[in-house]
C-alpha positions in Angstrom: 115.9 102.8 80.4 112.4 104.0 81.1 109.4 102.6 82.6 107.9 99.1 81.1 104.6 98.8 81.5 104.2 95.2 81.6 106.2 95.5 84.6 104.5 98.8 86.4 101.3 97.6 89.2 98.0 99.4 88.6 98.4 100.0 92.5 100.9 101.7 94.4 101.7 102.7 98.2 103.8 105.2 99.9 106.9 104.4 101.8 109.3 106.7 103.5 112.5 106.4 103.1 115.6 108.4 105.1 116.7 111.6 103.1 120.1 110.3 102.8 119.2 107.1 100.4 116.7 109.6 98.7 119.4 111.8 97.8 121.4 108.6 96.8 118.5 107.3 94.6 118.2 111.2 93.1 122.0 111.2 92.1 121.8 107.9 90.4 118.4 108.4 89.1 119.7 111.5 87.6 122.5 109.8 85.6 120.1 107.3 84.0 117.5 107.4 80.6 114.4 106.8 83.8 111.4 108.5 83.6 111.2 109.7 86.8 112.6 109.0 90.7 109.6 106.6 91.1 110.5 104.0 88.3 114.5 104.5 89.2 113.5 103.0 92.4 110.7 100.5 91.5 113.7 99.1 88.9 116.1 98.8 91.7 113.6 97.5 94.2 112.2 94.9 91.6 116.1 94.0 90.8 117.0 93.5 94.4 113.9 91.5 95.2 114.6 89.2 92.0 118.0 88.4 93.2 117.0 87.7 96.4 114.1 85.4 95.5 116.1 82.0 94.1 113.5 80.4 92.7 112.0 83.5 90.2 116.2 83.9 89.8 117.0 80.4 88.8 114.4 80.3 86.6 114.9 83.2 84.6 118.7 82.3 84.3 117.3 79.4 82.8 115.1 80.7 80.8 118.0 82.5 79.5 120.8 79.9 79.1 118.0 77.7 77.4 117.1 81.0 75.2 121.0 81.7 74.2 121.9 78.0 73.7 118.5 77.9 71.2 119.8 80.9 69.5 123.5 79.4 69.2 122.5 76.0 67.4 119.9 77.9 64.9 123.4 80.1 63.9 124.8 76.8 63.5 127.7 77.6 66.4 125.9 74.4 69.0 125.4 70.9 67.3 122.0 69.8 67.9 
């Protein structure tokens, strides 16, 4: 997973964060296809957020259910 650009702000800001959940964010980071620290944690940031924000949530599960079911009847697996 790298960076999306659609996604990415044209502006950023600096936050601290204790060393401990840096090193956390490293060791993960490291294990994943990210470009760098920085887009590791903006993905994980923007995932959290998204869960905990119900109404962008529900509406992108719905999006997707609506999306899947669409897909399913043009296969011919849903009656219309």
């Amino acid at each position: 997973m790298s960076e999306k650009p659609n996604e990415m702000s044209d502006k950023y800001s600096t936050i601290r964060l204790p060393d401990d959940i840096i090193e956390k964010l490293e060791q993960r980071a490291d294990a994943t296809d990210f470009d760098s620290l920085e887009a590791y944690t903006e993905y994980i940031l923007r995932a959290v957020l998204a869960e905990l924000d119900p109404i962008d949530h529900t509406e992108t599960v719905e999006a997707n259910q609506e999306a899947v079911q669409n897909r399913l009847k043009s296969l011919g697996y849903l009656d219309e």
